[in-house]
Structure formats: C-alpha cells, structure tokens
C-alpha positions as CSV (number, residue, x, y, z in Angstrom):
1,X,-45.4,59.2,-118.2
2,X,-48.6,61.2,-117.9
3,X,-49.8,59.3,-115.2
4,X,-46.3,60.1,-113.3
5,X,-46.4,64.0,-114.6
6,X,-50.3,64.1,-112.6
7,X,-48.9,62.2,-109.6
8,X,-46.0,64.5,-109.0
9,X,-48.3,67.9,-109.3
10,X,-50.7,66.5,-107.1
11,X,-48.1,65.8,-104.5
12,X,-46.4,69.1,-105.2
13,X,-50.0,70.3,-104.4
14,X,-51.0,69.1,-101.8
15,X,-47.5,69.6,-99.9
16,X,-48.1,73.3,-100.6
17,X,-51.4,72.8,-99.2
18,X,-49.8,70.9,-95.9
19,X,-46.9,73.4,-95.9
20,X,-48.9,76.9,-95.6
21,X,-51.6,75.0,-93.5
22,X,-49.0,74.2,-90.9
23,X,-47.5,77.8,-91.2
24,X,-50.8,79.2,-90.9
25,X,-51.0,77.4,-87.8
26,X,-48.0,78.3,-86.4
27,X,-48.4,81.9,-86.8
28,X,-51.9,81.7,-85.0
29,X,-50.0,79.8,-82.0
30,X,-47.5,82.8,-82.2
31,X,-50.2,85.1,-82.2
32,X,-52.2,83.3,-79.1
33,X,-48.8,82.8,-77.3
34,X,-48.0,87.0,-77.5
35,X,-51.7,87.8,-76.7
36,X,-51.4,85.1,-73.3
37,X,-48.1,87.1,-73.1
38,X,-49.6,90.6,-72.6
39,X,-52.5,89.5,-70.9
40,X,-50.2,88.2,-68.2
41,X,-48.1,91.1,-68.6
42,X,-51.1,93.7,-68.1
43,X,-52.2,91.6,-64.9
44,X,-49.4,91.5,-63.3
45,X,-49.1,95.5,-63.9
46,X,-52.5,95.4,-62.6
47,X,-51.0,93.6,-59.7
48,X,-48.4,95.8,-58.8
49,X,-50.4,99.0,-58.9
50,X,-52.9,97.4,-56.8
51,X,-50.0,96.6,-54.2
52,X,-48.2,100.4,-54.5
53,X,-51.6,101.5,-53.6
54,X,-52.4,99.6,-50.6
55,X,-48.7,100.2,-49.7
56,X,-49.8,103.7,-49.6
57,X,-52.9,103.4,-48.3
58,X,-51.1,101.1,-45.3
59,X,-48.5,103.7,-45.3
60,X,-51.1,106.4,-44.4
61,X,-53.0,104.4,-42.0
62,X,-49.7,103.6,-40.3
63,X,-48.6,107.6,-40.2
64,X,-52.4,108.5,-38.7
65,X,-51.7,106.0,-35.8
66,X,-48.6,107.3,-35.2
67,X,-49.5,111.1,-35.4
68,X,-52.4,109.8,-32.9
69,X,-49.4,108.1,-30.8
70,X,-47.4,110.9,-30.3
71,X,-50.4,113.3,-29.6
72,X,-51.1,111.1,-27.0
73,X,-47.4,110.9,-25.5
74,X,-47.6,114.6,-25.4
75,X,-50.7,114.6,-23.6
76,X,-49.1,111.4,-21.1
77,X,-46.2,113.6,-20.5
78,X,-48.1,117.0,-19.9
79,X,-50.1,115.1,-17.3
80,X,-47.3,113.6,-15.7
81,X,-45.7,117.1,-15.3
82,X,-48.5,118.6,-13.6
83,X,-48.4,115.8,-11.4
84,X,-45.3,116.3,-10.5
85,X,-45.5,120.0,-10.2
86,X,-48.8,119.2,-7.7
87,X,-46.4,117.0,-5.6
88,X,-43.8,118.8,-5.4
89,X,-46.2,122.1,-4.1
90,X,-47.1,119.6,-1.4
C-alpha cells in the first residue's frame, strides 16, 4: 500500500512538473508570437511612412517640373506672339 501511496505522489508530481513546464512554454511562444507580431507591425509602419514621404517628395518633384513646364509655355507663347506681331508689321 505504501509502495502504491509513493507511486501515485510521484506521478502526481511529476505531472505538475510536465503540466506548468508545458504552460510555461506556451506562454513564452505567446510572448515570442506578440513580440514577431509588433515587430512586423512597426515595420510595416515604417514602411508606409517611408512610402507617404517619397510620395511627397515625388509629388514635389513632379509640381517643380510642371511650374518649370508652364513657365516655359509662357515664354513659347510670348515668343510666338512677337513673331507674329514682327510678321504681320512686314
């Protein structure tokens, strides 16, 4: 009877033992799987800021070539006038 009494502690035991090891283990996977979760989360922030600013750094560039554009069709047009005002005096 004793020998049954020390089996079934040591069991009982050691099945604690197993059970909060593997809990233990599973909130460390928890805690790896959130951290791989906001790393991934703060990249792909990182991500999308570094796109909105090259957007607006493209968008700039884009609106400097076309105020260059349209100084220059002003100055196209302003010469094509006075060429037309210089044939039309002939």
């Amino acid at each position: 009877m004793k020998k049954k009494l020390v089996y079934g502690l040591s069991l009982g035991i050691i099945s604690y033992f197993v059970y909060t090891m593997l809990k233990e283990s599973e909130r460390i996977q928890d805690q790896q799987a959130e951290s791989r979760d906001g790393i991934f989360q703060k990249d792909s922030e990182k991500l999308e800021e570094l796109k909105f600013d090259s957007l607006v750094e493209n968008e700039k560039e884009i609106q400097e070539k076309i105020l260059a554009l349209n100084k220059r069709v002003k100055e196209i047009k302003r010469k094509m006038d006075e060429c037309e005002e210089n044939l039309t005096a002939l």
